[in-house]
C-alpha positions in Angstrom: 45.3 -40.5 6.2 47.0 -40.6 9.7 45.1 -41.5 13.1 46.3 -38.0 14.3 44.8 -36.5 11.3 41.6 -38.8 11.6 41.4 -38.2 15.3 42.1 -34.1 15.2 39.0 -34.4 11.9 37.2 -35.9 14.9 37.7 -33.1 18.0 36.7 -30.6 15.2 33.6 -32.2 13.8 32.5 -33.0 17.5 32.9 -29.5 18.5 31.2 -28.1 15.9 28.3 -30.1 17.1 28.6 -29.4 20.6 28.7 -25.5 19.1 25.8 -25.8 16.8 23.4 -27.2 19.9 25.0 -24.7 22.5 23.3 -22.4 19.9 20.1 -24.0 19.6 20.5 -24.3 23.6 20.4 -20.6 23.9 18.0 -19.7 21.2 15.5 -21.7 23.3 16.2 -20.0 26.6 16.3 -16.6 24.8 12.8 -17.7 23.2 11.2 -18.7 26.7 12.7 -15.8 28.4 11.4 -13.4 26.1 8.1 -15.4 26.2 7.9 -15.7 30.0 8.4 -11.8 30.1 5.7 -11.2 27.6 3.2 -13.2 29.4 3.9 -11.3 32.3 3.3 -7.7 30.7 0.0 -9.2 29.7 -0.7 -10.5 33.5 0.5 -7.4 34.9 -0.5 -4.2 32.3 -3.5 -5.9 30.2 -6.3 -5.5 33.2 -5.1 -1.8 33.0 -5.0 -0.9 29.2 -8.7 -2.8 28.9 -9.8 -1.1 31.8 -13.0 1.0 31.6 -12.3 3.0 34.9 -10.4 6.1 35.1 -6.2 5.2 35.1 -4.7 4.6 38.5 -2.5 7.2 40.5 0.3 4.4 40.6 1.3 2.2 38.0 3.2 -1.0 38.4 7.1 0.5 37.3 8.5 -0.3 33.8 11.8 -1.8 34.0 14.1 -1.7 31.0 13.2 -5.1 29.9 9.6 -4.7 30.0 9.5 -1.9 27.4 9.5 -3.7 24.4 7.1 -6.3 25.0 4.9 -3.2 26.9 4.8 -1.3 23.8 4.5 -4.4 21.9 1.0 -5.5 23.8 0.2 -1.0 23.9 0.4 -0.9 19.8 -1.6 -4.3 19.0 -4.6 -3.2 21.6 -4.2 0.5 19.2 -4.5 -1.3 16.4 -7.7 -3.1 17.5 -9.5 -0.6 19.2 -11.0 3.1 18.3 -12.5 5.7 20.4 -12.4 6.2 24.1 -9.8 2.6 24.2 -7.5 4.4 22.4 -7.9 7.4 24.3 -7.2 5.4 28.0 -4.6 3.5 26.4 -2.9 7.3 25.4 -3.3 8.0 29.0 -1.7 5.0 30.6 1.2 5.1 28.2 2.3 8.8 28.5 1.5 8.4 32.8 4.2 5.0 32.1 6.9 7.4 30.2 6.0 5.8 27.1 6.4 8.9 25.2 9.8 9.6 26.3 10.8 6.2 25.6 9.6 6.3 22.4 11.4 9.1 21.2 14.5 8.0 22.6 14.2 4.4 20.3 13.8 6.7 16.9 17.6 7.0 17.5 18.2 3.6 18.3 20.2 1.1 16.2 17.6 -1.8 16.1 15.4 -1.4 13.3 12.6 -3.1 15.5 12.8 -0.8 18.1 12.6 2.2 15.7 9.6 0.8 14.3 8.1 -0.2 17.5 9.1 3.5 18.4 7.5 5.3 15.4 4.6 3.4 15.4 4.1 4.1 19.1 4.6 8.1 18.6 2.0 8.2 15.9 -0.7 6.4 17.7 0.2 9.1 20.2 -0.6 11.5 18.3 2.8 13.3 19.5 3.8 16.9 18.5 7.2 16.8 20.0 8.7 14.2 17.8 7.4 15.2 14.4 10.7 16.8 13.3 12.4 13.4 14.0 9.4 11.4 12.1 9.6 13.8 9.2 13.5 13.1 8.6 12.9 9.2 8.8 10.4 9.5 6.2 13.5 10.4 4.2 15.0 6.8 5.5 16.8 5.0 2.8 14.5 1.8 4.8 11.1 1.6 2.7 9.8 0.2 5.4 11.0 2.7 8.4 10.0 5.4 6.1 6.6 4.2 5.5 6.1 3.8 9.2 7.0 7.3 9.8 4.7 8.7 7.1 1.6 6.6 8.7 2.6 8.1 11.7 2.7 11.8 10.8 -0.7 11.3 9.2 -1.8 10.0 13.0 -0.7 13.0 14.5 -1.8 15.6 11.9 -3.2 14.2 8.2 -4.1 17.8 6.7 0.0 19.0 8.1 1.3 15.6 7.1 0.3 15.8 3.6 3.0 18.6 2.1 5.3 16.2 3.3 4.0 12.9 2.2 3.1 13.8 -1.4 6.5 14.5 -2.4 8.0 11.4 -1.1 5.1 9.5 -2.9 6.5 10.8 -6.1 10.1 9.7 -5.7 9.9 6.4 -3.4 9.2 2.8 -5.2 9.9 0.9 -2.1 6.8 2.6 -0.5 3.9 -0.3 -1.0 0.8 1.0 -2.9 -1.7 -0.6 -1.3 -0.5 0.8 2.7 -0.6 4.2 0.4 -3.5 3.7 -0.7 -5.2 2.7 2.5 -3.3 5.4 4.6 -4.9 8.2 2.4 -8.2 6.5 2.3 -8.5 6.7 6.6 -7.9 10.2 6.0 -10.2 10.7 3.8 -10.9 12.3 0.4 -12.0 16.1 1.7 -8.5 16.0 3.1 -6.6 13.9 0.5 -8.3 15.2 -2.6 -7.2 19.0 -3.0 -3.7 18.4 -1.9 -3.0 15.3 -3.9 -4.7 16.7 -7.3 -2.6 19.9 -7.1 0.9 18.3 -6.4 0.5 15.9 -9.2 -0.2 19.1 -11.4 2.9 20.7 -10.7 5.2 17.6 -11.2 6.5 16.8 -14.3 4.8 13.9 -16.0 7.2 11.8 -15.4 7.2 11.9 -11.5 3.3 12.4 -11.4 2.4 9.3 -12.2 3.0 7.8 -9.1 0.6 10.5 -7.7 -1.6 9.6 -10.0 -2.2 5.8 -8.9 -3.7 7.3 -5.7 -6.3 9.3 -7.5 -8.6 6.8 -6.7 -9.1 8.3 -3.2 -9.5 11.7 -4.6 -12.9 13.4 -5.5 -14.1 13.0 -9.1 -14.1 16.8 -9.2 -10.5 17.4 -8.3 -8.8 14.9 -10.2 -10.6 14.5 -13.7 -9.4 18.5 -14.5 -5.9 17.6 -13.7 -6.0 14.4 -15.6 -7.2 16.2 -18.5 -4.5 18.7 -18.2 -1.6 15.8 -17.5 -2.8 13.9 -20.2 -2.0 16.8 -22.6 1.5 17.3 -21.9 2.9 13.5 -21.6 4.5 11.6 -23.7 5.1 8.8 -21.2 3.2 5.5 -21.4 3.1 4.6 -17.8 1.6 8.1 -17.1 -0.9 8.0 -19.8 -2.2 4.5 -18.7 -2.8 6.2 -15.5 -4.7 9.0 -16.6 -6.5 7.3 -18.6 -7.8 4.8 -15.2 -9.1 8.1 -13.7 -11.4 9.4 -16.4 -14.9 8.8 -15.0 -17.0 10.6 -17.4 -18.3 10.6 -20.8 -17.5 13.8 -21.6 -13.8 12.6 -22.1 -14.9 9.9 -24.0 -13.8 11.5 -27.2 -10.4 12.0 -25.7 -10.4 8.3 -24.9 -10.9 7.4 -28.4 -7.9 8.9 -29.7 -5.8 6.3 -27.3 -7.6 3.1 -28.7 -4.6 3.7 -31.6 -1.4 4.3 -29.4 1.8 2.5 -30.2 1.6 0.9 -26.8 -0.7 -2.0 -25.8 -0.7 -1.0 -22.4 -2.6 2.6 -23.4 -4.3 1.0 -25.9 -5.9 -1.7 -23.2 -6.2 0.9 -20.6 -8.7 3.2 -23.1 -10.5 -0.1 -24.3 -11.2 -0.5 -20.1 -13.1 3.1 -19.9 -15.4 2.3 -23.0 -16.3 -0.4 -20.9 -17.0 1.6 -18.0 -18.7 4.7 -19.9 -18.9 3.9 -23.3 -22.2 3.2 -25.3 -24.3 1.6 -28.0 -21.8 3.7 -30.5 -18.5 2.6 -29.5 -19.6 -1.1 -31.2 -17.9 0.2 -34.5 -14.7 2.1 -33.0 -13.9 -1.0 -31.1 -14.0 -3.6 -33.9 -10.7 -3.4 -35.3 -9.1 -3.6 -31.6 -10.1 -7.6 -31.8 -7.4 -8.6 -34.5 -4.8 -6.2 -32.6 -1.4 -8.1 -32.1 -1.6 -7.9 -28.4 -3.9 -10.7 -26.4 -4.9 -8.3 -24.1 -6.3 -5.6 -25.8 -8.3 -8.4 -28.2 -9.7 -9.8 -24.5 -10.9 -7.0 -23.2 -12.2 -5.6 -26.5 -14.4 -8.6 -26.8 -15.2 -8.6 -23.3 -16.5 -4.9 -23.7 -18.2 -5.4 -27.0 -20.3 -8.1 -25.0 -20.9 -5.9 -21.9 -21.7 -2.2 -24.5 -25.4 -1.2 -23.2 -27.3 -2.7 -25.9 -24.8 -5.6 -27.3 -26.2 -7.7 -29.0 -24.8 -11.5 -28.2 -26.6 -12.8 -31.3 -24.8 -10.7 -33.5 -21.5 -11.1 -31.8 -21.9 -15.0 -32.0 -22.1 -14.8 -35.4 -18.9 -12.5 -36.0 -17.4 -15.2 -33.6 -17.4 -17.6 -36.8 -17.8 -15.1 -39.6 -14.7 -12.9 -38.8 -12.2 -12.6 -41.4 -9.4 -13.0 -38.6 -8.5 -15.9 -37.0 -7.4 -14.4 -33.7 -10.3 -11.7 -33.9 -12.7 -15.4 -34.0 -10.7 -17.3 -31.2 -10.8 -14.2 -28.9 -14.9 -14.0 -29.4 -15.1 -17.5 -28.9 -13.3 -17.4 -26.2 -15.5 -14.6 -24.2 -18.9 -15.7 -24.9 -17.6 -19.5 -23.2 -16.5 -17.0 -20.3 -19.9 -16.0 -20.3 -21.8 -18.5 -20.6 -23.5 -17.4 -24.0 
């Protein structure tokens, strides 16, 4: 290898460096900038958004920089504080512009600000932009989406619902358990009509996401459409679900007829509401579940035969070594340790 070639190696490999902490250089100063003009929102608008007195005439003005980290601070006080907090922290943001501000970033380019944005308008509670929030909750983002959803349901829950429910049917990116906790603030005398009745009218197929969320519906609403669902479907994911809504015993005999499906995952899923509502009779229906080829429906069928009102763990120890299957005796064995017996 040539000096010229060692030494022009050399200029590249040293500039590189020089590039690489240039970078670092600037990420820091960005950092401390960004930092320096968040501490100062917090110096200058925090005494006014805690305030318990009525919102001054002037405010201190809102430059272009200080929106972000304004609406930054303005969303984690919403998301801390209910009642008349949230209301004076309503005020002080519309007297700011926030509002208008807002609606201008759901048409921004930087998914942040969008979020920040949406998430602003919904703790609003504001009308003018629910036509914009109800396209983004078409997003191809999940989590852009989701946001816009949650705030829809902030500015009107009963109104956001018609449009929620049929995205819940047809999004997999949406998480379950922000679902789930999203319909629970609203609460079931809202949720429970709607939801029940749009997972009726979908084919079984696309109602099983709906039907996940039954949880946060009202016994009285969702065990008739369950019954109804469970009638026409074929599908396994969708029968597993209807089956995790049945909360009384009157469907018990309904139940039964899954502890023999083809699939494990209905069979387990029927052997879980015996053990919720079944009785001193299932004993015998349940049996021949504990030499089933699939370990999970011989666990929980021993763990239910143990929790039956009126099992008796006397008897049950003695099947544990008198059972003429082997995995049927491991599986007992292996509860009663569990429990101590």
């Amino acid at each position: 290898m040539s000096i010229e070639l060692v030494t022009a190696v050399g200029v590249v490999i040293g500039f590189l460096y020089l590039l690489v902490v240039m970078q670092i250089f600037v990420a820091r100063l960005r950092n401390r900038l960004l930092k320096n003009r968040q501490n100062r929102i917090e110096r200058v608008w925090l005494p006014i958004l805690v305030a318990d007195t009525e919102v001054p005439r002037t405010l201190p003005p809102l430059g272009s920089r200080d929106v972000i980290p304004f609406l930054t601070l303005w969303n984690q006080l919403q998301e801390s504080f209910t009642g008349d907090i949230s209301r004076h922290l309503n005020e002080v943001a519309k007297r700011a512009g926030a509002d208008v501000l807002a609606r201008l970033m759901l048409e921004d380019g930087s998914l942040r600000r969008r979020l920040l944005g949406v998430s602003t308008l919904g703790h609003l509670g504001d009308r003018e932009s629910w036509s914009g929030l109800v396209r983004l909750t078409a997003h191809k983002d999940g989590l852009l989406s989701l946001a816009a959803a949650r705030a829809l349901t902030r500015i009107d829950g009963a109104a956001a619902l018609p449009v929620i429910l049929p995205r819940l049917s047809e999004r997999g990116d949406w998480s379950k358990n922000y679902v789930l906790a999203m319909l629970a603030d609203l609460g079931a005398d809202v949720v429970s009509r709607p939801l029940t009745e749009a997972a009726l009218q979908l084919p079984p197929d696309r109602a099983e996401r709906l039907l996940q969320y039954f949880t946060v519906a009202q016994v009285a609403d969702a065990v008739p459409v369950v019954r109804q669902i469970i009638q026409r479907t074929k599908s396994v994911e969708c029968l597993a679900a209807c089956l995790r809504v049945f909360a009384d015993v009157d469907d018990l005999d309904t139940v039964r007829e899954y502890l023999h499906h083809p699939s494990w995952q209905v069979r387990v899923q029927a052997v879980n509401v015996l053990a919720r509502l079944g009785g001193a009779s299932d004993h015998a229906v349940l049996l021949p579940l504990l030499s089933d080829p699939e370990w999970w429906v011989r666990y929980r069928t021993a763990r239910t035969l143990c929790a039956l009102p009126g099992a008796d763990l006397s008897r049950i120890k003695t099947l544990s070594t008198k059972h003429d299957d082997a995995f049927a005796r491991d599986m007992l064995v292996h509860v009663l340790a569990e429990a101590g017996a």
